[in-house]
C-alpha positions in Angstrom: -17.6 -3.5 -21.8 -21.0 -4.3 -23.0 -22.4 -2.9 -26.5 -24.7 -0.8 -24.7 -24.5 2.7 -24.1 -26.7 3.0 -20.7 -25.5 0.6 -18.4 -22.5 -1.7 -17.5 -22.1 -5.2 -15.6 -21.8 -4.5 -12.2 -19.3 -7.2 -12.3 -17.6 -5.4 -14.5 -17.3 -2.9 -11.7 -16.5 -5.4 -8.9 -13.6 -7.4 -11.1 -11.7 -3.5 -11.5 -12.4 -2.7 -7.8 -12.4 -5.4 -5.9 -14.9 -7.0 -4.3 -14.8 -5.7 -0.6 -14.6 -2.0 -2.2 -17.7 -3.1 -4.9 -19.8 -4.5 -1.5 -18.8 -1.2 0.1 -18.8 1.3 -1.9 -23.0 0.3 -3.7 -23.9 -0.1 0.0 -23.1 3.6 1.0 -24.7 4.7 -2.2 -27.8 2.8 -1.9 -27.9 0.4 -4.3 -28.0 -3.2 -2.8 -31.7 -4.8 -2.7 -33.4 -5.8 0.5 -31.7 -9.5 1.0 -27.9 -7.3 0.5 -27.7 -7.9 -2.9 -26.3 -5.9 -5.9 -28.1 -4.9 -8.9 -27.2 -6.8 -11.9 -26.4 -3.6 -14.1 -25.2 -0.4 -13.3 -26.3 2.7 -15.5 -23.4 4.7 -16.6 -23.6 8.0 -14.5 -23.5 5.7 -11.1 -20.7 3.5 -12.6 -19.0 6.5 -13.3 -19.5 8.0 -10.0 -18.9 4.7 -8.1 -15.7 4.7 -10.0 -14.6 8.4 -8.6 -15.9 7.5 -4.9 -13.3 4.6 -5.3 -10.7 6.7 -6.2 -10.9 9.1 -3.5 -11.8 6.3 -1.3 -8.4 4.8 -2.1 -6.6 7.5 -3.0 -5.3 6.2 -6.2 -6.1 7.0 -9.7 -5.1 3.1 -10.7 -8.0 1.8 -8.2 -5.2 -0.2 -7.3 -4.1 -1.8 -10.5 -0.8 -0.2 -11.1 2.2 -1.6 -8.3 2.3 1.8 -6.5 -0.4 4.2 -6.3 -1.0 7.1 -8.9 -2.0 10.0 -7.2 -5.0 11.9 -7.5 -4.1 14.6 -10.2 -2.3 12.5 -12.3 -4.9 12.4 -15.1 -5.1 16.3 -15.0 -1.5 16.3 -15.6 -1.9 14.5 -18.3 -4.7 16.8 -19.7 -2.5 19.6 -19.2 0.4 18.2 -21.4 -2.3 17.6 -23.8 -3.9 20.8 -23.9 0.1 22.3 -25.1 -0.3 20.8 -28.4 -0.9 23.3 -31.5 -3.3 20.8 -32.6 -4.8 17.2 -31.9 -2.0 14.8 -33.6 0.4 16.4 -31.4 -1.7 17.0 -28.5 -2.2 13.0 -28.5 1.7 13.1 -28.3 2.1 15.0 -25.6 -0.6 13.3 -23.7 1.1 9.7 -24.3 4.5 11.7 -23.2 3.8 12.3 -20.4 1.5 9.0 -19.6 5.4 7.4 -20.1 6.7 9.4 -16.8 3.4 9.1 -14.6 1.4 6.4 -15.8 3.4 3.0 -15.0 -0.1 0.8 -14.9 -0.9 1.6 -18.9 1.3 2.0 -22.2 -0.3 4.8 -24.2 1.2 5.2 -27.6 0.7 7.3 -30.3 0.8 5.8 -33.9 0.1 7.8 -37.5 -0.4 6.2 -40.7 -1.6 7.4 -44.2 -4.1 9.7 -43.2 -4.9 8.0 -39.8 -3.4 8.7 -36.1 -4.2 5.8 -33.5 -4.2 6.1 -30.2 -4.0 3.0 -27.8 -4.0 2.9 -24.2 -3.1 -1.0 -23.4 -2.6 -2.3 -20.0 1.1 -3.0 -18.6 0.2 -6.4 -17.3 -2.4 -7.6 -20.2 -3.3 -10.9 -19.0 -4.5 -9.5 -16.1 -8.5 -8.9 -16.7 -8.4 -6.6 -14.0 -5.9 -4.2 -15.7 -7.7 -4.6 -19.4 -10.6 -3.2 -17.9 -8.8 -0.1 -16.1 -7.4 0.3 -19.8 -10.4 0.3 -21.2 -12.2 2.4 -18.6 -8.5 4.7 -18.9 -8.7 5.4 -22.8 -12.9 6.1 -22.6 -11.9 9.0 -20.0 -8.5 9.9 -22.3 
């Protein structure tokens, strides 16, 4: 993702939807230029709502990155598992519990060291540039 805070490439947002979702999804919203084409940046609040519209578009929480669809929800869950812990070390371990039943797409883990807890969310398939970026865009939301 780039170092700044305000906007992302939109190709950036095509390579983790696709293409033919990217072209369809910026037209309904507005955003291609007269001659059809796309803006070279997207500011955050529209790649983050481009993002959602693809997920309900698709109905899949993965925007098709993991082998079978996640269903809408599945983050919640996830929150929910979360929100069980007494506090945030072992609410980060109940959150990567539970990413090991319904998240097949990522590997969260959960690592503590001297005075330090990690917590990585690392794509399943990780030379695929399409699932680094839904792991990235996964762990920001996390």
């Amino acid at each position: 993702m780039p170092q700044t805070n305000r906007s992302v490439d939109t190709a950036y947002f095509t390579t983790l939807v696709g293409r033919e979702a990217a072209c369809r999804l910026m037209t309904r919203a507005g955003l291609l230029d007269e001659a059809g084409s796309p803006p070279t940046q997207l500011d955050m609040v529209t790649f983050w709502r481009l993002c959602a519209e693809n997920i309900h578009a698709c109905d899949d929480e993965s925007h098709g990155v993991a082998k079978v669809p996640v269903p809408r929800g599945s983050l919640t869950m996830l929150f929910t598992a979360a929100a069980q812990g007494d506090d945030l070390d072992e609410a980060l371990q109940r959150f990567a519990d539970a990413a090991h039943l319904v998240r097949k797409e990522c590997v969260v883990s959960v690592s503590r060291g001297h005075d330090t807890t990690r917590f990585t969310v690392a794509p399943a398939e990780p030379a695929d540039l399409r699932a680094e970026i839904y792991a990235e865009c996964f762990l920001i939301v996390a």
